[in-house]
Structures are given as C-alpha cells and as structure tokens.
C-alpha positions in Angstrom: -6.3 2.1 -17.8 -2.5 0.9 -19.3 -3.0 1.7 -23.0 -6.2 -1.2 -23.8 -4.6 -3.1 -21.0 -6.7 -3.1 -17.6 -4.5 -1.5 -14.9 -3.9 -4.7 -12.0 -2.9 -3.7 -8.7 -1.4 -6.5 -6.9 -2.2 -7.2 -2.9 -0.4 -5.0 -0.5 1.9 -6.8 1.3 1.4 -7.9 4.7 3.3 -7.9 8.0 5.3 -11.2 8.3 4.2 -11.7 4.5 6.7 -13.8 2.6 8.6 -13.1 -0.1 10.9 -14.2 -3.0 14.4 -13.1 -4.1 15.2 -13.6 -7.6 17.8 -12.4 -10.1 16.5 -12.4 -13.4 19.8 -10.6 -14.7 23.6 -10.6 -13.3 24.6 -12.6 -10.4 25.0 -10.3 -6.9 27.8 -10.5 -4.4 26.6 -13.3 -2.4 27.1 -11.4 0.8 25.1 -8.5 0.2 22.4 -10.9 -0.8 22.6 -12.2 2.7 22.6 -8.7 4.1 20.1 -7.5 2.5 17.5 -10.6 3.3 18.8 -10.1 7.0 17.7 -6.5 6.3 14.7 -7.4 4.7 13.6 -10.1 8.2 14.3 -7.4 10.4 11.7 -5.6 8.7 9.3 -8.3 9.5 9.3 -10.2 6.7 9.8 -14.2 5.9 12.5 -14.1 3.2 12.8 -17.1 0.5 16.0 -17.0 -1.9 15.1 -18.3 -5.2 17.1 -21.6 -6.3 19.1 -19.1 -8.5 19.3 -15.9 -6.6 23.0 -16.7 -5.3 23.7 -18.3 -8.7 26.9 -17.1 -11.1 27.1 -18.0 -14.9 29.8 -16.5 -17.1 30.0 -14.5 -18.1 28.4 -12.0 -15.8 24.6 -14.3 -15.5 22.7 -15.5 -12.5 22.4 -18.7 -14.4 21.1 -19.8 -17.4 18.1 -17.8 -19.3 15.8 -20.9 -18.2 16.7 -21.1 -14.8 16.9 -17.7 -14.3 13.1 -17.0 -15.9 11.9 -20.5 -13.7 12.4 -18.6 -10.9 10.4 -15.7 -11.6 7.7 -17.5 -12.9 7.9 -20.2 -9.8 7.9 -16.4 -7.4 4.7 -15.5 -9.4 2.7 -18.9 -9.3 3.5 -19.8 -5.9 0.7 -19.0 -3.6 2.7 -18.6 -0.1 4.7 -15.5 -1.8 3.4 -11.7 -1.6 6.1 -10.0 -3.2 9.1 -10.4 -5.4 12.4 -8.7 -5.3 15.7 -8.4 -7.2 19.0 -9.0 -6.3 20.0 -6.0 -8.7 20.0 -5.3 -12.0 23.2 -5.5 -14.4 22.7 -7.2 -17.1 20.5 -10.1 -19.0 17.3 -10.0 -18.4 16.2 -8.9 -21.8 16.9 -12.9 -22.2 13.8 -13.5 -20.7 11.6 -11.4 -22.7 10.0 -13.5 -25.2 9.3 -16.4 -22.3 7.5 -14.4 -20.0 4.4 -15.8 -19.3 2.1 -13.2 -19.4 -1.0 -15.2 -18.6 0.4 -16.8 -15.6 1.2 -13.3 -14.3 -2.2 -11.9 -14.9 -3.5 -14.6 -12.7 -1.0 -14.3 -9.7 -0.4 -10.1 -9.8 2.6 -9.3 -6.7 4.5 -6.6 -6.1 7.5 -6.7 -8.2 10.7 -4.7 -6.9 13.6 -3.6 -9.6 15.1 -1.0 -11.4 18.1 -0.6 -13.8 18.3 -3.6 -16.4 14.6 -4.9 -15.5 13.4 -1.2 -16.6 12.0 -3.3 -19.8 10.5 -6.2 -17.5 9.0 -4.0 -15.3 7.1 -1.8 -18.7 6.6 -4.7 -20.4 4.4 -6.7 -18.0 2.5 -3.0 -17.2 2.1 -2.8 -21.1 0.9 -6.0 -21.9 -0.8 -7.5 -18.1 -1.5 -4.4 -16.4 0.6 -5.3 -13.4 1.4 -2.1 -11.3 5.5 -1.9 -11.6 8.0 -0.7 -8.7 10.4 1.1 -9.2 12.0 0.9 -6.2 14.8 -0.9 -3.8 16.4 -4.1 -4.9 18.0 -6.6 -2.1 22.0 -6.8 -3.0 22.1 -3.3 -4.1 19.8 -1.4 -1.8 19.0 -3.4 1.5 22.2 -4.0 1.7 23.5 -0.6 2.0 23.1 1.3 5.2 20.4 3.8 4.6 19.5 2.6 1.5 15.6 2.6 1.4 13.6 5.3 1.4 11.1 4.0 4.4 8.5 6.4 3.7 7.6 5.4 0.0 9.0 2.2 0.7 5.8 1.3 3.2 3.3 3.6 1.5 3.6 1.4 -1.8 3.0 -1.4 0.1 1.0 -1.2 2.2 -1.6 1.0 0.3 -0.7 4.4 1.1 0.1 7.3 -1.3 3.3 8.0 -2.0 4.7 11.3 -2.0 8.3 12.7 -2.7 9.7 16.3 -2.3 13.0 18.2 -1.6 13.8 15.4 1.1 14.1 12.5 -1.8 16.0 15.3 -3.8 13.5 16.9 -6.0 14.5 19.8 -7.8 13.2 22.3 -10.2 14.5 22.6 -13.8 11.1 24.4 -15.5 8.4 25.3 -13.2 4.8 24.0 -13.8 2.1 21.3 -13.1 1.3 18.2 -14.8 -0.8 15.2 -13.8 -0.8 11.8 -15.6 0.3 8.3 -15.3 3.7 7.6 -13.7 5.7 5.7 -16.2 9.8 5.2 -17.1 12.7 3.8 -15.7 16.6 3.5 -16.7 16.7 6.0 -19.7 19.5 4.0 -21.1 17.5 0.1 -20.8 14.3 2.1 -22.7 16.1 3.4 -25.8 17.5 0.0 -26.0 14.0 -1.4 -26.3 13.1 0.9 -29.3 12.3 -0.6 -32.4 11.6 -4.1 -30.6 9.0 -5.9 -30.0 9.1 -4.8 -26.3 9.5 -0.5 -27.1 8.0 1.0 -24.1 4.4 3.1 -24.2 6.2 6.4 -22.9 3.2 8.3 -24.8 1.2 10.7 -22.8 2.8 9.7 -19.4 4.3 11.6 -16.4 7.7 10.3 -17.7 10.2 9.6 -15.1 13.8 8.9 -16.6 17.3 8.2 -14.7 20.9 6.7 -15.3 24.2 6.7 -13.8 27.6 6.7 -14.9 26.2 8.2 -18.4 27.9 11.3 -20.1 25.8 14.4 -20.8 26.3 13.5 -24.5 25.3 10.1 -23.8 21.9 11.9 -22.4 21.7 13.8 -24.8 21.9 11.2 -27.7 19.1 8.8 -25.7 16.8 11.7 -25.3 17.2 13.1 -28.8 16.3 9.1 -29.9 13.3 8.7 -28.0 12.1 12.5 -29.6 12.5 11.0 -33.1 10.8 7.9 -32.1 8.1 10.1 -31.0 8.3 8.3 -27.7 7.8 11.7 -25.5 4.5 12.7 -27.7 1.9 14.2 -25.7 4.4 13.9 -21.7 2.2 15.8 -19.5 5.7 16.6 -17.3 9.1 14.6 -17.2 11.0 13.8 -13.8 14.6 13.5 -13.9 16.4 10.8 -11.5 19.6 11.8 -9.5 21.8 11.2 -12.4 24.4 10.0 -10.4 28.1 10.3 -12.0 26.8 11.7 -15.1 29.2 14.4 -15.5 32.2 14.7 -18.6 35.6 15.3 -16.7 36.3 19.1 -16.1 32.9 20.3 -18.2 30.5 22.4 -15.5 29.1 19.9 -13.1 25.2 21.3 -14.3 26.3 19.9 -17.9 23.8 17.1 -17.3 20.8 19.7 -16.4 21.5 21.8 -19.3 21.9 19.0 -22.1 18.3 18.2 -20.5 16.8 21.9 -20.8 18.0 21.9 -24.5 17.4 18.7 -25.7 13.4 19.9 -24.7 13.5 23.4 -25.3 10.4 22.8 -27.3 8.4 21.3 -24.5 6.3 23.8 -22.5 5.7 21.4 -19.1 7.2 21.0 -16.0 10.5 19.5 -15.6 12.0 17.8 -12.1 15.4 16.1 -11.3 17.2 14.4 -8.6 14.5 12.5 -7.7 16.5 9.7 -6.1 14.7 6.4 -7.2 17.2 4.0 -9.1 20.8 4.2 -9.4 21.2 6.7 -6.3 23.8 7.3 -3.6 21.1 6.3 -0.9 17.9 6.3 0.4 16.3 4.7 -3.5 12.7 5.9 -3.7 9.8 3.7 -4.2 8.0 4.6 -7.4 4.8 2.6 -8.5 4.5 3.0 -12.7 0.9 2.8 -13.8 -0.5 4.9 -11.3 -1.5 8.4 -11.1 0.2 10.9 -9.8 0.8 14.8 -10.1 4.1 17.0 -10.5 3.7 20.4 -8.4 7.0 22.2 -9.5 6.3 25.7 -7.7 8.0 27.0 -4.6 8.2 23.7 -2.9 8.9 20.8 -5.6 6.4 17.3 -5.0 5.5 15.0 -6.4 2.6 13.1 -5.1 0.1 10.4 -5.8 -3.6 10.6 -6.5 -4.3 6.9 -5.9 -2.7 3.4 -4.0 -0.6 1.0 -5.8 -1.9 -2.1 -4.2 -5.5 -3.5 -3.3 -6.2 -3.4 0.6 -9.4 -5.1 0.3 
C-alpha cells in the first residue's frame, strides 16, 4: 500500500516496445534529444517524440502549460506506448499539477522516467494513483551522455527484476545500520518546495532517498532542517543520500556536505547512505522505482536492494 492509495505497478516494458518522449518542464537541446532517442533505438526500442518534446517557449518552457500536459496525458492514454520518458527536468512542471488527470492515469499505469523538477510529478501520482515512480534516466540529459545509464537497474526495473545497488553505483556509509521500508524521495530541493501545498509529499515512514546538485551545504542544511519541522522525516526507517554533485561552499572541507547531514539528524538513530548516484550525477544515473520495498544493509559492504519488482510480468 501508498498511504490509502493501492500501490499500481505498470507493465514491464517489452523488447521492441514503444515509447514516448515528453517534456513536461524546460525545453532540451534539440540535439541531445536526438541522441538520446538514437540511444534509446539502439537499445531496441521504437521511439515516438511527443508534439512538444523538441518545443521552446520563453522563457525557459517546452511550450505552453497545455501543450506541454496534452502530451503527457496523450503518452498515458495511447494504447501503442509502454513507457514514458523525459527530456530532462529544469523547470515548470509544477504548471501542470492541478491538471493532471489522475483518473486517466489510473486506467493506463506506464513506466514513467524523470528525476529533478518532476520529483513532485513523480510523488504526486504515487500519492494520489498508486503509480510505481522512476527515478531514473531521462533522454536529453542521460541517454545522451556516453555512459550515462546505469544498465543494470536500468533493465531490472523494467523488465521485472530486482534492483540492487552497492559500492559500484557509489554507495557509501555515513551511520551504519539496517532499515527496510518503502522507497520514496527525489530532488531534496523540488520536495521542500512542495511543503505546505496541496501536492507536500508523504515522506512519513519511508526509506527516504534525497539528492541535489549544485546546492550549498547550508542550502542542505536549511531544506533538511524544513522538512524536520514539517515533521516530514517522522517515523524514516533509514535515509539514502544521492551523489550530491557540486554541493560544496568554495575552500570549506570538501566532506562539508556529509557533515551538515550527520548534524542536521544527530537525533536519528537509523542507517544513513550517500552517493548513491541516481539523479543529478556525473554518470551512470541509477534506476530507482519509489513505492516499492526495498532494504538498506549499511555494514561492511553498503546495498541496497529490493524485496519486490516494479512492474507486472504477467
């Protein structure tokens, strides 16, 4: 169960399935769109760019909040598409919020592939449908990139196998421990900004995963202390850090980051992981399915691994 909320795992996703490229947020480089959908074919897929996924709006938009959420919704309801993926994240797709159809999602569940400024997107629709999220690689920033994907977590989501993730996708150890619960999180920075809205995310009793990039240790440590106050990490069985790429403060200690973390929960007892490269990373993003169960083993040799498949096979 998602809170009261039924947990819906979409279809895995077939070889040769197709699937849809959307931008919900900030428009993408149109030529790393291109590479990463030649990317995405040579993986065996049949690749369909939304009308919008190549679109620009100023100031910084894919297009307009209407087009941009007709896409989606057209990705969902069309029967011929498996999956969906992002262009990248950005900015604007908290836009699209209020007009997402929840019931038309319900009744088409797929795969849905973003990070960054979709963190809220992606919680919202496992808060309020159910729907599995995927925290994972997106097409302009990730496929693009030589080395960009994570293969093995990248497959195992899809294609119903349980993802696992150790010292080789950059877990570390910050406090030692084991904790089991549902995965949950996204961009630290995108799920403060949802407090005290009608979209906060249900970070309650979770196995909380949080990352950022290009954030100040104080920055960090201001979110985090927020979401305490909120009460938003009551009852965390363990939290899971990201890479925290460039979050450093010129000439402080490069570990800043790591300690503003141990300090800010010095009164939490559980296991605590970073560098857990899923997100904004410097390669190889990780493919995290939210909503499922998974357990933290933070001992001699860090993992992470996942009790259950993200997708139906059947």
């Amino acid at each position: 169960m998602v809170g009261k909320v039924s947990l819906l795992r979409p279809p895995a996703i077939q070889s040769g399935a197709k699937i849809a490229v959307v931008s919900p947020a900030s428009s993408a480089k149109a030529e790393r769109i291109t590479r990463g959908i030649e990317r995405l074919r040579e993986l065996g897929y049949e690749v369909a760019a939304s009308p919008h996924a190549y679109g620009r709006q100023a100031p910084y938009f894919a297009g307009t909040p209407e087009e941009r959420i007709e896409d989606l919704h057209t990705a969902f309801r069309d029967p011929e598409i498996a999956a969906i993926f992002c262009t990248r994240g950005g900015y604007g797709s908290n836009y699209l919020l209020e007009d997402l159809d929840l019931d038309l999602i319900r009744s088409h569940p797929k795969p849905f592939f973003a990070y960054s400024d979709l963190t809220t997107v992606q919680t919202w629709l496992l808060d309020q449908a159910g729907l599995v999220a995927f925290h994972g690689p997106m097409v302009a920033a990730d496929f693009a990139v030589e080395n960009g994907v994570d293969q093995s977590s990248f497959a195992a989501a899809c294609n119903g196998g349980q993802v696992e993730a150790g010292p080789q996708q950059g877990l570390r150890i910050l406090r030692p421990g084991r904790a089991r619960g549902v995965m949950y999180g996204g961009c630290l920075s995108i799920l403060t900004a949802a407090l005290g809205t009608h979209f906060t995310p249900q970070t309650e009793g979770k196995l909380l995963f949080l990352e950022d990039v290009g954030t100040k240790p104080y920055q960090i440590d201001r979110m985090l202390r927020q979401m305490v106050l909120a009460g938003k990490f009551d009852g965390v069985s363990g939290f899971i850090f990201g890479e925290m790429l460039d979050c450093v403060s010129p000439g402080a200690h490069p570990d800043l980051v790591e300690q503003v973390i141990l300090r800010v929960l010095d009164w939490f007892d559980g296991p605590i992981a970073i560098g857990l490269r899923s997100g904004h990373v410097s390669g190889g993003n990780v493919t995290l399915p939210m909503g499922i169960e998974a357990e933290l083993m933070l001992e001699d040799q860090p993992s992470l691994h996942y009790a259950e498949a993200a997708v139906r096979t059947g």
